[in-house]
VOGU-3710 file (C-alpha; in Angstrom, 3 decimals, decimal comma):
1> xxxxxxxxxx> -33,531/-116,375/-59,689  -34,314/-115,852/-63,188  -33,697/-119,432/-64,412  -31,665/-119,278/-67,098  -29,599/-121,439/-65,890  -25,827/-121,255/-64,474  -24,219/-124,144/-65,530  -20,910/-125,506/-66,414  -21,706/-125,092/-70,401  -21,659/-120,994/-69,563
11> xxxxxxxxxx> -19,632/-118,809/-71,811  -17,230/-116,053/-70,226  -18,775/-113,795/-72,146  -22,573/-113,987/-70,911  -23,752/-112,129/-67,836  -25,317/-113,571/-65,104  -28,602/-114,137/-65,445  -29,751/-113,803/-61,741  -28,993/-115,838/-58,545  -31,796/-115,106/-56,235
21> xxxxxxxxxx> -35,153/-116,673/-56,433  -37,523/-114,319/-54,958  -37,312/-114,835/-51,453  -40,800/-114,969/-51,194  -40,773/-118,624/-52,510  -38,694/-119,728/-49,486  -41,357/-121,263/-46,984  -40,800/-119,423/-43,907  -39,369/-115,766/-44,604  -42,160/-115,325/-47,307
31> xxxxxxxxxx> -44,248/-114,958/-44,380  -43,796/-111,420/-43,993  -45,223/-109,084/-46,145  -44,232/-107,035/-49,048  -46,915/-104,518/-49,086  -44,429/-101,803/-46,848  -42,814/-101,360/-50,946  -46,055/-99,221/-50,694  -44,048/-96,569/-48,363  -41,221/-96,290/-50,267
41> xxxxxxxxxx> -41,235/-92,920/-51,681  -38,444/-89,935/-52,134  -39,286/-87,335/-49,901  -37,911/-83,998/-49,743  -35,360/-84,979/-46,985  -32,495/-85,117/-49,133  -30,165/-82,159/-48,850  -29,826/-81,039/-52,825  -26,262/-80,486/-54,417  -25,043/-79,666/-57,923
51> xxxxxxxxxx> -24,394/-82,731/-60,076  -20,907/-83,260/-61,757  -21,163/-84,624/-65,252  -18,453/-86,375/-67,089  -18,400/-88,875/-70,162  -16,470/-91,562/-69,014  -14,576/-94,556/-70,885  -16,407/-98,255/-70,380  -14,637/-101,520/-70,473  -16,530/-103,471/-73,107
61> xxxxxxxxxx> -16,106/-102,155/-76,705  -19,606/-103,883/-77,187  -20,896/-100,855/-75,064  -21,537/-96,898/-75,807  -19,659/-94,663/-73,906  -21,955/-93,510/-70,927  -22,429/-90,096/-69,272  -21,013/-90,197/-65,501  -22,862/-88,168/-62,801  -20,554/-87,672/-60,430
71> xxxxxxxxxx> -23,255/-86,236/-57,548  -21,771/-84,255/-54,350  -23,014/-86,519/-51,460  -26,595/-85,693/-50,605  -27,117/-85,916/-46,800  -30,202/-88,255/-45,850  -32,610/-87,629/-42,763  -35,134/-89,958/-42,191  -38,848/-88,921/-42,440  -40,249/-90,595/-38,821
81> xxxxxxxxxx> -43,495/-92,354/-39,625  -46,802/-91,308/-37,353  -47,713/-93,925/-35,147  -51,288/-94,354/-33,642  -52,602/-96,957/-31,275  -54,698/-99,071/-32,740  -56,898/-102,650/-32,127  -59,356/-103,916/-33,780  -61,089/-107,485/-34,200  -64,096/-107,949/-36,455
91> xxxxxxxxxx> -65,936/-111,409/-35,841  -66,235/-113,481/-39,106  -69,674/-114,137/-38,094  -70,949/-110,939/-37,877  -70,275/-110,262/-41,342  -73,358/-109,043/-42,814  -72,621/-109,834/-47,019  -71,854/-113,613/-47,319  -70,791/-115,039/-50,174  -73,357/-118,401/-51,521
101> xxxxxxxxxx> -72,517/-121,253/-50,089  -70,572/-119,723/-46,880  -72,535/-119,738/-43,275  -72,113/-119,323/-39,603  -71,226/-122,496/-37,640  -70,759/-123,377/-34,294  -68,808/-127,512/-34,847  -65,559/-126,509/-34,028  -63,689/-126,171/-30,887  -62,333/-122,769/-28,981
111> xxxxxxxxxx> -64,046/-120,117/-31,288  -64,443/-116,620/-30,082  -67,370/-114,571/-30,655  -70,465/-116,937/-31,423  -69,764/-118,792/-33,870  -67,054/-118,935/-37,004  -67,685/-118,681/-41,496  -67,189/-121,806/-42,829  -67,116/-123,661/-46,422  -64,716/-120,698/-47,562
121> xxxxxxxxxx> -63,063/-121,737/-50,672  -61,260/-120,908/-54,460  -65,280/-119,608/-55,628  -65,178/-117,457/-52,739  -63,599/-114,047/-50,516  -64,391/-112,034/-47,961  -64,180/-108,141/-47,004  -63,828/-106,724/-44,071  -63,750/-103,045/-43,918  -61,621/-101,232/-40,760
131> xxxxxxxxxx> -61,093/-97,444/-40,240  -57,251/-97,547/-39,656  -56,092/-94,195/-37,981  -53,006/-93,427/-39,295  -50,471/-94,313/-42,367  -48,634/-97,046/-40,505  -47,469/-100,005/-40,167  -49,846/-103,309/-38,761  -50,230/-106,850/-37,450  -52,744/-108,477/-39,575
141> xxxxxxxxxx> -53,930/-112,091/-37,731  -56,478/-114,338/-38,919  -58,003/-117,552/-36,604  -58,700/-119,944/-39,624  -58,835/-123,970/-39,122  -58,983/-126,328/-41,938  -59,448/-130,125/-42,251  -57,407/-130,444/-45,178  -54,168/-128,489/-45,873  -55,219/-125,171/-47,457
151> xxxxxxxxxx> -53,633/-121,929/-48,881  -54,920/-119,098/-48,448  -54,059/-115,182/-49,568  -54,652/-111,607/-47,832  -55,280/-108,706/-49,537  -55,367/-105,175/-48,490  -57,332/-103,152/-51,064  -56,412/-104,829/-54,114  -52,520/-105,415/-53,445  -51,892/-109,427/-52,133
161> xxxxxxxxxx> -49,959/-109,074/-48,487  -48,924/-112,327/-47,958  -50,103/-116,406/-48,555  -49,744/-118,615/-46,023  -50,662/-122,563/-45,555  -53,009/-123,596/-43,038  -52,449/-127,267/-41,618  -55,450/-129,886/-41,723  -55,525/-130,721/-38,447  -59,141/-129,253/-37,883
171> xxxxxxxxxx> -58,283/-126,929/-35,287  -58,264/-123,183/-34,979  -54,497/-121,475/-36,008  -53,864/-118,296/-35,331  -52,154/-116,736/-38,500  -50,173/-113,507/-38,047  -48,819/-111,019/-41,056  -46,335/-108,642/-39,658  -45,750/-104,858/-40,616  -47,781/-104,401/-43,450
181> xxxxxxxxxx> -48,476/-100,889/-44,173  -51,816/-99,533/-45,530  -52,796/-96,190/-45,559  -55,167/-93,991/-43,117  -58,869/-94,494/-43,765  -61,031/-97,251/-44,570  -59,348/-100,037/-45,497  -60,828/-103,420/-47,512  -58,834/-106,242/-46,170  -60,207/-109,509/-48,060
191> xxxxxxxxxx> -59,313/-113,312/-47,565  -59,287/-115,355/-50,742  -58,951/-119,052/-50,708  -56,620/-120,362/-53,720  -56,679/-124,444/-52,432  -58,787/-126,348/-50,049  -61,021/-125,083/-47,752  -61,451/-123,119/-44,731  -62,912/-121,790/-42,178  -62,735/-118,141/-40,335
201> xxxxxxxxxx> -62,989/-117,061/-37,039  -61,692/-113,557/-36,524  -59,073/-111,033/-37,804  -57,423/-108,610/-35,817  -55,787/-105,591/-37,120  -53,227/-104,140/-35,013  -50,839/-100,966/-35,014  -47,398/-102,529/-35,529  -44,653/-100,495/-33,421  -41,835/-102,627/-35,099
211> xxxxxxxxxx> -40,560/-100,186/-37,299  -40,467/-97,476/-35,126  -38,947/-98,764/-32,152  -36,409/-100,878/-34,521  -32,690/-99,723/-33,602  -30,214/-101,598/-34,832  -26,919/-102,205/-33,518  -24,283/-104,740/-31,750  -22,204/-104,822/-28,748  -18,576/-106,128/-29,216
221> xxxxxxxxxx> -19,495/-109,100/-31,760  -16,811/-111,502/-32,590  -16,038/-114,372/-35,070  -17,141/-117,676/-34,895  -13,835/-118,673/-35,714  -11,553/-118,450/-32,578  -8,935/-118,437/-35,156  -9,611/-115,822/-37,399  -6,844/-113,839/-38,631  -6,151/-110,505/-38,024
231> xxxxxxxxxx> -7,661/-109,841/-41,702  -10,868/-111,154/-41,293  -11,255/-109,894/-37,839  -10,579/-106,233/-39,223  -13,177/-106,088/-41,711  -15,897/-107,840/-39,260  -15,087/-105,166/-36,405  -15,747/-102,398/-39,138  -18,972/-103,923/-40,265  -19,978/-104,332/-36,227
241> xxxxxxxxxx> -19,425/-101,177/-35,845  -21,288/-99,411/-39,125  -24,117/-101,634/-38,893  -27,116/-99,476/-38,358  -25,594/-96,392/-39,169  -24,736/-96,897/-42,594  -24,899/-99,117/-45,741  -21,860/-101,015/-47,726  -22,627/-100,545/-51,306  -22,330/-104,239/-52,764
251> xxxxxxxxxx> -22,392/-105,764/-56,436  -22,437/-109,081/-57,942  -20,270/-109,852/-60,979  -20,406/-112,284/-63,502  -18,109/-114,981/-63,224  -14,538/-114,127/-64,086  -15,538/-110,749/-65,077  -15,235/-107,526/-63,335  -18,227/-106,060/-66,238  -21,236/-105,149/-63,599
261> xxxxxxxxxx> -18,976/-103,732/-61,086  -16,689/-101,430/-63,610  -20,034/-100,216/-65,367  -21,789/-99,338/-61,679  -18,240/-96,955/-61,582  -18,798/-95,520/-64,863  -22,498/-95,007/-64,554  -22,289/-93,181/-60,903  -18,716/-92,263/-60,785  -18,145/-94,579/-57,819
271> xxxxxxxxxx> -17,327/-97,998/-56,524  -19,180/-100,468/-55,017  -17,429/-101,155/-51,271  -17,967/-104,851/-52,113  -17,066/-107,059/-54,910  -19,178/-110,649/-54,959  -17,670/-113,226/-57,364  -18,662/-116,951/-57,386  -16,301/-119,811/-57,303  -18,656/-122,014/-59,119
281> xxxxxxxxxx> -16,036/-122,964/-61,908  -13,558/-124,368/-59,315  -14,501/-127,823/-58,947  -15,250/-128,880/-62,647  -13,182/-128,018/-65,526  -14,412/-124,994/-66,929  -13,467/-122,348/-69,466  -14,667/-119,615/-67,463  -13,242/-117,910/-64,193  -9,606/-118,316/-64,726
291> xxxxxxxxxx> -9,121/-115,037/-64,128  -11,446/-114,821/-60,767  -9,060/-114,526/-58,415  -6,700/-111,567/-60,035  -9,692/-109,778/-60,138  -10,004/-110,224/-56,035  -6,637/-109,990/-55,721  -6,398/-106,645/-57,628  -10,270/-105,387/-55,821  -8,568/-106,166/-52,261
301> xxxxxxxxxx> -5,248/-104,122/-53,933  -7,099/-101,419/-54,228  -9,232/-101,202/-51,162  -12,253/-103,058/-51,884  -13,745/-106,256/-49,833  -13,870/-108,935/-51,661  -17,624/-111,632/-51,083  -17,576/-114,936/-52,953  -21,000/-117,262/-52,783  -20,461/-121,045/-54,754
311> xxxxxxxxxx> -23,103/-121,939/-57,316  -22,311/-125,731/-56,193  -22,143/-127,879/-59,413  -23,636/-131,208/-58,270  -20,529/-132,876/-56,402  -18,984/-135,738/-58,540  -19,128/-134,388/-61,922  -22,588/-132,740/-62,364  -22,852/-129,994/-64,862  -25,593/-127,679/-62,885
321> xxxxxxxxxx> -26,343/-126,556/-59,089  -30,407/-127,024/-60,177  -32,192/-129,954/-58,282  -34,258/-130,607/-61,478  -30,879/-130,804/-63,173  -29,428/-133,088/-60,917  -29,627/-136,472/-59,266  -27,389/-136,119/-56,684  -29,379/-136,621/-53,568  -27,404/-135,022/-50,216
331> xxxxxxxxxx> -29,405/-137,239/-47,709  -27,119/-140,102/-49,388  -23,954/-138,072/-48,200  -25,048/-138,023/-44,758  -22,997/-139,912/-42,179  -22,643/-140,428/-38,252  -18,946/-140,475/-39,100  -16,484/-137,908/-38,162  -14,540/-137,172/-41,099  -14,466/-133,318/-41,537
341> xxxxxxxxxx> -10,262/-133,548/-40,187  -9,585/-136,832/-42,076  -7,351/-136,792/-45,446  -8,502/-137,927/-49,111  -6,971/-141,056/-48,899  -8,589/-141,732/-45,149  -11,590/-140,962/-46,377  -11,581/-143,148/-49,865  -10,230/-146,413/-47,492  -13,964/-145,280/-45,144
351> xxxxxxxxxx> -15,544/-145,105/-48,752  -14,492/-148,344/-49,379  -15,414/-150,037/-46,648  -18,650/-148,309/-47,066  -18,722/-146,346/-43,786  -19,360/-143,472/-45,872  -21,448/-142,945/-49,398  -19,637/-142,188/-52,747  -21,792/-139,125/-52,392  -19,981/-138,367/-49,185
361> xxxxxxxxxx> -16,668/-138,732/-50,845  -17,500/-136,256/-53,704  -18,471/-133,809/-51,480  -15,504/-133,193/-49,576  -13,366/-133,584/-52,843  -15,019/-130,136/-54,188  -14,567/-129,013/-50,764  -11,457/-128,918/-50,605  -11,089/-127,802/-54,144  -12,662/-124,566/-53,620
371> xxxxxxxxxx> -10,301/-124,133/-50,446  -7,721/-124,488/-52,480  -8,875/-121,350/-54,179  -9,617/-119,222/-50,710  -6,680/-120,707/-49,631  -4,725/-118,338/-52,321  -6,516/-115,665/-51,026  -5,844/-116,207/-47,183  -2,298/-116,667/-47,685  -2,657/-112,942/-49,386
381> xxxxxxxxxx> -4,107/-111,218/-46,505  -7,399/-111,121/-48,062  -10,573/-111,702/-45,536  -13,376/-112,984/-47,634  -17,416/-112,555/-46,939  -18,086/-116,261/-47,782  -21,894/-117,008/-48,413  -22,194/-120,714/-49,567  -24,899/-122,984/-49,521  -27,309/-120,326/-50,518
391> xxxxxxxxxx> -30,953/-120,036/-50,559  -31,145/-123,487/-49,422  -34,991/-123,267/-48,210  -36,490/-122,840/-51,631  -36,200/-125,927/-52,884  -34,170/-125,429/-56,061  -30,913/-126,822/-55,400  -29,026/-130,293/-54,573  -28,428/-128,547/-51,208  -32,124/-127,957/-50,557
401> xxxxxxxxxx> -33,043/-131,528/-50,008  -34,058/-130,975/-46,392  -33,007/-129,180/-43,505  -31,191/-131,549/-41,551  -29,248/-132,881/-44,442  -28,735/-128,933/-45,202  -27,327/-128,151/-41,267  -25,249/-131,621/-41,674  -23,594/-130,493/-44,745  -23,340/-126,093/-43,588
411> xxxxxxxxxx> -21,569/-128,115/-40,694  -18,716/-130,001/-43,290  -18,474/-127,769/-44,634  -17,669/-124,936/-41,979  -15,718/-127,700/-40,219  -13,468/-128,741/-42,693  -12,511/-125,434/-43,970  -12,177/-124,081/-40,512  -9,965/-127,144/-38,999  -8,950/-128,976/-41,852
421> xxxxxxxxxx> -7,767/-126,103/-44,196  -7,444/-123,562/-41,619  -9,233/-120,932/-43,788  -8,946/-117,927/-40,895  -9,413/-115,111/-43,484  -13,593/-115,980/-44,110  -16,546/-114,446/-42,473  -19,770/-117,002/-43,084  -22,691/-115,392/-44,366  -25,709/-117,403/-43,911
431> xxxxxxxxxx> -28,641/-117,430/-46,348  -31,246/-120,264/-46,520  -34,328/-117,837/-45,608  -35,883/-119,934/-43,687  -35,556/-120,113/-39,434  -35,971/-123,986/-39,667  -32,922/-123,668/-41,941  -30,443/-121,490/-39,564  -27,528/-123,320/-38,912  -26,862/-121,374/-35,308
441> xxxxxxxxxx> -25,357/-118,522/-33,849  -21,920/-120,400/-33,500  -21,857/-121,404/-37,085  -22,396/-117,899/-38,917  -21,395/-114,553/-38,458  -23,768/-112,804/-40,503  -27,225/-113,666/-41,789  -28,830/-112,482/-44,995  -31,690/-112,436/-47,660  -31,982/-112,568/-51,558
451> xxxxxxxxxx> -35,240/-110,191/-52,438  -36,324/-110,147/-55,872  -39,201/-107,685/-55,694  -38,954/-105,790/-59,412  -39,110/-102,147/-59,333  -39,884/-102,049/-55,656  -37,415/-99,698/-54,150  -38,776/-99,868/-50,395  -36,418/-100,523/-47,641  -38,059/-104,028/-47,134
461> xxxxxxxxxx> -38,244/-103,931/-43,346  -40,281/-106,810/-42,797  -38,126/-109,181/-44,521  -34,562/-107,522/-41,862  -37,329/-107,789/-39,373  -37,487/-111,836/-39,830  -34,148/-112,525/-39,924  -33,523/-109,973/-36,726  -36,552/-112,722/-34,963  -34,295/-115,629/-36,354
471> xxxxxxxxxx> -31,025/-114,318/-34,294  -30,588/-110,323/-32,892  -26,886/-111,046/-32,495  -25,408/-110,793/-35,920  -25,118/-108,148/-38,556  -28,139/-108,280/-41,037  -27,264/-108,151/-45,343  -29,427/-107,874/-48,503  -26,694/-110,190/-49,936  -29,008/-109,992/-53,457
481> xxxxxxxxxx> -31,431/-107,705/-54,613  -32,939/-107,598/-57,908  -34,080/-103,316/-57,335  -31,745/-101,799/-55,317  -33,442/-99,921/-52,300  -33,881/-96,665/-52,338  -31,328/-95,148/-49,418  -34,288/-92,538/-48,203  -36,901/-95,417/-47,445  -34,171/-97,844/-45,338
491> xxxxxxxxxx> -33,475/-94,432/-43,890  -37,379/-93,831/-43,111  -38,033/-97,550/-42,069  -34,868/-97,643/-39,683  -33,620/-100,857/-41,896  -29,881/-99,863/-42,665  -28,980/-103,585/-44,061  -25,213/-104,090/-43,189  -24,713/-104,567/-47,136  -26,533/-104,194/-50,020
501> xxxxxxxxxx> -25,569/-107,015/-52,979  -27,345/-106,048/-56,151  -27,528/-108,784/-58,761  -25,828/-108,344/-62,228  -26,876/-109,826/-65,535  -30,052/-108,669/-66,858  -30,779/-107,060/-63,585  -28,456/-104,402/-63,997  -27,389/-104,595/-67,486  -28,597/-105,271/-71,138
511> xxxxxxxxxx> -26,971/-107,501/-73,456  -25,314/-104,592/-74,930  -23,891/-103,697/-71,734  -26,397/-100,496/-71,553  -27,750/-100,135/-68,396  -31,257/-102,225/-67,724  -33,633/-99,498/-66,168  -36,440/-101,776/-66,443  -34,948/-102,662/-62,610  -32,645/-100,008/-61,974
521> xxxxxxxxxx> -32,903/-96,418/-63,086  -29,775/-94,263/-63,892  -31,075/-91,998/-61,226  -31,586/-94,691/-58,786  -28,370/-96,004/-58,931  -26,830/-92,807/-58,747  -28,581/-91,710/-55,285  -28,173/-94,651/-53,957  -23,976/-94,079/-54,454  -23,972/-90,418/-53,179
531> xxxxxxxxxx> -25,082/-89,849/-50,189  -23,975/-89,667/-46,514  -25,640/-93,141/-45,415  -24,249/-95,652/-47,932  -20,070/-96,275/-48,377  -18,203/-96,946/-51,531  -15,213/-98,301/-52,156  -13,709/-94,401/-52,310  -14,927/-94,728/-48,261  -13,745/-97,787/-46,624
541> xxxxxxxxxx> -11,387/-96,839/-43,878  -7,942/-98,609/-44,336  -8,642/-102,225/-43,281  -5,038/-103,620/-43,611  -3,668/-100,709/-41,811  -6,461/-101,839/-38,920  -5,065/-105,268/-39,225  -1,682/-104,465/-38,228  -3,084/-102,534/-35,317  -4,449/-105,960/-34,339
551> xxxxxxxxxx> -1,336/-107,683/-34,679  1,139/-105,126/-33,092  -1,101/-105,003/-30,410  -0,815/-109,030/-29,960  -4,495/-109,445/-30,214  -4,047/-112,157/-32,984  -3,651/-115,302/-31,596  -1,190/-117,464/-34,020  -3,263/-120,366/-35,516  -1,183/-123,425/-33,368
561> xxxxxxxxxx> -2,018/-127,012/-34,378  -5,524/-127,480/-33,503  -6,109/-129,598/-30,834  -8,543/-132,228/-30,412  -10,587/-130,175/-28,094  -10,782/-127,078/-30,121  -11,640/-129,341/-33,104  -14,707/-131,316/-31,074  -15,687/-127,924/-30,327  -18,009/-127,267/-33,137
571> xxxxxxxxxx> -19,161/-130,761/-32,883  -20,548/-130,420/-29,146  -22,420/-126,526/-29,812  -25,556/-127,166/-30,476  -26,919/-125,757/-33,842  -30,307/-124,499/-32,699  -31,043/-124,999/-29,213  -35,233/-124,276/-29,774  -34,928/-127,657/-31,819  -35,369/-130,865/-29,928
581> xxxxxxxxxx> -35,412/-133,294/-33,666  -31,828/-134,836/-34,180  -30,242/-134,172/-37,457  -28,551/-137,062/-38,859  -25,257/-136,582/-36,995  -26,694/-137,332/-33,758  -24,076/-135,421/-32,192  -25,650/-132,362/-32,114  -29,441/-131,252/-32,040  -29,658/-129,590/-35,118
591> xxxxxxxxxx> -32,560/-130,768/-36,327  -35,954/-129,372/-36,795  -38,493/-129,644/-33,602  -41,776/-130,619/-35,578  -43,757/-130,131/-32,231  -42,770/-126,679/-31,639  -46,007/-124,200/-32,116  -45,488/-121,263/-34,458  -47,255/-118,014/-33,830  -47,297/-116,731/-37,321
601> xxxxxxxxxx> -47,870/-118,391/-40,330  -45,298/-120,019/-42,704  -46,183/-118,248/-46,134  -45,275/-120,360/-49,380  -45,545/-118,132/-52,159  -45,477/-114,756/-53,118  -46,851/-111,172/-53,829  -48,583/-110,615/-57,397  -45,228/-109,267/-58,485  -42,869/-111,987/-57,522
611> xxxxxxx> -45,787/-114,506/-59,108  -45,026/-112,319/-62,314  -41,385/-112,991/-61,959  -41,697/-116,921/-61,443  -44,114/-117,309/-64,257  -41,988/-115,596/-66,075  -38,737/-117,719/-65,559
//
């Protein structure tokens, strides 16, 4: 996120000024690497057409008028990258050219070779030099050990691939980068210690057959919620059955505003197939948003699917979602209690006999504020793609505290809209980043990431790649982007993302309303909107007509009463059955398992690009 902040002191007339942090800050999903944005390139694949030009209207007399190009879709093939065999390991004491102060030693436990470098720290880096055979994706993995925790950061030529931390437990951890692609030829790939010390073993680079064997697709998925209306249950079978074979066009608009997503319609003549608002203004008393839902109400009219995330101000009156902005501490709102199905006025006499935290209280009071809101859209027919609790891994919101307190309160909070409110009409969209943060498969129906990569148009494999390692059983979203892919490179990479979210504010638009190309060019933007791969609005099949199908055919099942069973039901699943740590409801196992061994590295930070972008904010 760029961090101007979104707080409650926001003006209806400002854009957004950027959700996602890059989601190379999140600790474990910043382990892959970004260097595939170095494939991304516009081949000759596309099948040209004449361009139809029009000067359209815009919605915001603060704007020019803008030219339209109107393109005839352009029909994408994908450009199959070579593959080679490949395997090579290069012993780090056989390295010839040692930096002062770095030697061969022999002290440490289960080395290969005959010995290991050691005192490798921020004065020092070293090359090694391997003659890869083809342009392709690899497997980079490094043995290092430390005695202290260290960070350390790979590059390949002169473009950083990935940091990762390296525990201080003195022994020898194997660190593996996945699917980076370099080019055929020698290659220079140097490890540079930024803190700490370390020492090095061996690195291995391997031919990575990830991409090319990557197919994606599901059987007959189904909601999480047994009791998901026919609505909802439309629009997930469609997006079961297009993932992998094509791409919902997706875009984020400022809060009670439909600016970004009318100006994406003017600038390429199209649509998005997916509106995202935020319900951030529901739970404080704001002078933006009032108008939020009309604008879903009229987006759904019209044939659009309407996705709603919830920048969380702090629970009991807090003016920002920011954990520096905030001290509201979640692990206070924890509880052993079961009070997702209890009323207000159960849970304030449980307050007051303090079997439950003030914290607690205020929690479920904006809870069930914001259902009120999706309540209004239920009870309209209108599924929603509901992505709360966002980014949680990171570190920069109230929700971030920790991961059990995060599962703990992703479980409220799908409880008590699920039971309590009977909210039928949402599909959950998961997106902390972060596989110690995953709340389940029972608990989510979709999983997603927030990339922030500026001006990198590549397909971003790696980072669908992750999240397909985290579960293989759910549709896969870009539910932010900062650069919109380029359709021909998640063509070429095989990484169709189910939908494609691209932020608004200054990463679409200027302050004038002119469109930003500094992350987004006018003929970007336009490709990505006409061609054969990627739907608009214009394209979505008729979802309501698909949900009376359902119902004539007596597939819906008519939310009864809930019983007791089907309400313990999400209290018995267990979250994440790798985990053996409890979370604080010791009902279910949803902690994290701090013993479990990791075969590739959790990376911290970020490419040289992304640093940019935080040092900016």
């Amino acid at each position: 996120m760029k961090r101007t902040r979104i707080t409650a002191l926001a003006a209806a007339v400002l854009l957004l000024t950027g959700c996602g942090h890059s989601i190379g800050e999140n600790s474990s999903i910043a382990e892959v690497s970004e260097a595939s944005s170095e494939a991304s390139s516009e081949t000759a694949s596309e099948t040209a057409s004449e361009a139809v030009t029009t000067t359209a209207p815009v919605s915001d007399s603060s704007a020019e008028s803008v030219t339209t190009t109107v393109e005839a879709e352009k029909k994408i093939t994908a450009v199959e990258t070579a593959f080679k065999e490949y395997s090579q390991t290069a012993e780090a004491e056989e390295l010839k050219e040692l930096p002062e102060g770095v030697k061969s030693a022999k002290k440490r436990k289960d080395f290969s070779g005959k010995g290991y470098l050691t005192g490798l720290n921020s004065k020092h880096s070293v090359t090694f030099e391997f003659d890869l055979p083809e342009s392709q994706y690899y497997s980079i993995a490094l043995t290092v050990a430390a005695d202290k925790e260290s960070k350390c950061t790979l590059t390949v030529g002169e473009t950083p691939v990935g940091e990762f931390t390296v525990p201080g437990d003195g022994k020898f951890t194997l660190v593996t980068l996945k699917n980076i692609y370099a080019e055929k030829g020698k290659a220079q790939f140097a490890l540079l210690t930024s803190k700490g010390a370390v020492d090095l073993d061996s690195i291995t680079v391997t031919a990575s057959s990830d991409v090319r064997d990557l197919k994606l697709s599901l059987g007959k998925a189904s909601l999480v919620n047994k009791n998901a209306d026919v609505n909802a249950r439309a629009l997930y079978e469609y997006i079961c059955q297009s993932y992998g074979k094509t791409v919902l066009t997706g875009q984020h608009d400022t809060v009670g505003t439909m600016t970004e997503t009318r100006r994406i319609s003017e600038i390429t003549g199209r649509y998005p197939a997916v509106r995202f608002g935020d319900l951030m203004p529901f739970t404080q008393d704001m002078i933006i948003g009032e108008n939020e839902l009309e604008y879903a109400e009229k987006w759904a009219e019209d044939g659009g699917i309407v996705g709603y995330m919830w920048h969380w101000l702090a629970p009991g009156g807090g003016k920002s979602c920011y954990a520096d902005e905030s001290d509201f501490d979640l692990s206070k709102a924890v509880t052993k209690e079961k009070i997702y199905d209890l009323s207000l006025d159960e849970l304030k006499k449980l307050k007051k006999s303090k079997k439950i935290s003030a914290e607690c209280l205020a929690i479920i009071e904006d809870i069930d504020k914001v259902s009120e809101k999706l309540a209004e859209l239920r009870d309209k027919g209108i599924a929603v793609l509901w992505r709360p609790l966002h980014e949680a891994s990171n570190g920069y919101f109230w929700w971030s505290k920790d991961e059990s307190s995060y599962i703990w309160l992703w479980k409220l909070l799908y409880q008590r809209q699920t039971n309590y409110h009977k909210l039928n009409n949402l599909i959950w969209v998961w997106s902390a980043q972060d596989d110690d943060w995953y709340v389940g498969d029972r608990m989510c129906d979709i999983v997603s990431a927030d990339i922030y990569d500026k001006g990198n148009t590549a397909g971003q494999v790696e980072k669908l790649l992750f999240l397909q390692d985290i579960t293989a059983n759910k549709p896969i979203a870009m539910a932010e982007c900062g650069t919109t892919p380029s359709i021909q490179s998640m063509a070429d990479q095989h990484a169709l993302w189910s939908y494609v979210g691209q932020w608004g504010g200054s990463y679409l638009l200027n302050e004038d309303i002119s469109l930003n190309e500094e992350y987004n060019t006018l003929e970007s933007l336009v490709k990505f909107y006409s061609n054969d791969l990627t739907v608009t609005r214009e394209e979505l099949p008729d979802l309501k007509a698909r949900a009376a199908e359902l119902a004539k055919a007596g597939e819906e099942k008519k939310p009864a009463e809930t019983t007791a069973k089907d309400k313990d039901s999400s209290e018995k699943e267990t979250v994440k059955t790798e985990k053996t740590t409890k979370a604080p409801d010791s009902s279910e196992g949803s902690g994290a398992d701090t013993t479990t061994k990791k075969t590739t590295a959790k990376t911290t930070k970020k490419t040289a690009s992304e640093t940019a972008k935080k040092q900016a904010d």
